[in-house]
C-alpha positions, -999 to 999 in steps of 0.1 A, spaced: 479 153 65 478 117 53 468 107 89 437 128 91 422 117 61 423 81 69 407 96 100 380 115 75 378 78 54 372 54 84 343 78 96 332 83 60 334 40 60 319 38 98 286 59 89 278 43 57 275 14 82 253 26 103 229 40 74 234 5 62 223 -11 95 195 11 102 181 4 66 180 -33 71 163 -30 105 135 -6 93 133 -30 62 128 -63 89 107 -45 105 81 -32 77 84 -66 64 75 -81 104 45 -57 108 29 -56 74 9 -86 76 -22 -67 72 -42 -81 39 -52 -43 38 -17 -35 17 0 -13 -7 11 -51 -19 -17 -65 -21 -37 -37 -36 -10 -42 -64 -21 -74 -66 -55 -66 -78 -62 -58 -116 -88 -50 -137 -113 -78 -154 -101 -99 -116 -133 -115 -104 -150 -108 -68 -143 -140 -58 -104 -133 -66 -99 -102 -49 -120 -123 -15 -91 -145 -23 -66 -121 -18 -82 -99 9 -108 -121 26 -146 -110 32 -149 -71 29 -163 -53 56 -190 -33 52 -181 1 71 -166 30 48 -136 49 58 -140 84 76 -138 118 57 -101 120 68 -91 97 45 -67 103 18 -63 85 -16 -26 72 -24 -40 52 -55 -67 51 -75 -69 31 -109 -102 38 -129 -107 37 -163 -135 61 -176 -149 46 -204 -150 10 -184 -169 27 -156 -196 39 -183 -200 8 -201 -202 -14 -169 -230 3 -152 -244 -4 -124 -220 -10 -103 -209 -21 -66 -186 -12 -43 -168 -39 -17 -147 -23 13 -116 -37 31 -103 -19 58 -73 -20 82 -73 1 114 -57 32 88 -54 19 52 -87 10 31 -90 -10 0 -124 0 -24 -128 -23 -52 -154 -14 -80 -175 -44 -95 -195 -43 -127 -223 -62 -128 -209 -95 -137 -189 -93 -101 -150 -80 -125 -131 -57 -114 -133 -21 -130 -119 2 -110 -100 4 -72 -80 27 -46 -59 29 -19 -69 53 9 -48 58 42 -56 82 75 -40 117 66 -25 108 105 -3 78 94 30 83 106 63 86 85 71 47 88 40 33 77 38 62 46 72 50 37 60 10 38 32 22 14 58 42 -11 77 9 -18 45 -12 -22 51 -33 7 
């Protein structure tokens, strides 16, 4: 009996390893591919009150294209009664071939509000690279 659950333990022991391994490798990996400036991370990055020519910092020179229909928000920080007082307002665009950060300016060129948007068709991987803000 003792002998078969030493069996039970080292296979216990042997597949925590491999969860283990395969968590560092999809970890390398996200952190290898997701060079894109169009990030979860960076979109973290950007606050309220920044100025235009902060977020171009951070992102580069917005394109001017919006993102199709099919687009999903992940994140979207707005606060009402900013967006009222800072009318009008402008909206600057930075897209990746599926991810899309908007950026709301008031009229002074600050931040008020911004979002995240993705392709409803990103796979499993890349929604998981966005979940831990990477």
């Amino acid at each position: 009996m003792a002998r078969w659950r030493q069996i039970g333990l080292k296979r216990c022991l042997y597949a925590l390893v491999a969860v283990a391994l395969a968590c560092v490798v999809f970890l390398i990996w996200a952190l290898l591919t997701a060079s894109d400036t169009v990030s979860r991370g960076n979109y973290n990055k950007i606050h309220v009150g920044m100025t235009e020519a902060q977020v171009e910092a951070l992102l580069g020179v917005p394109g001017e294209e919006l993102a199709p229909l099919t687009y999903e928000d992940v994140h979207a920080d707005e606060q009402p009664g900013l967006l009222l007082r800072s009318f009008p307002h402008r909206l600057r665009h930075w897209r990746s071939g599926t991810h899309m950060i908007t950026v709301v300016l008031d009229s002074e060129g600050r931040v008020v509000g911004k979002s995240y948007s993705r392709d409803s068709g990103v796979g499993l991987p890349r929604r998981i690279i966005d979940w831990l803000g990477l």
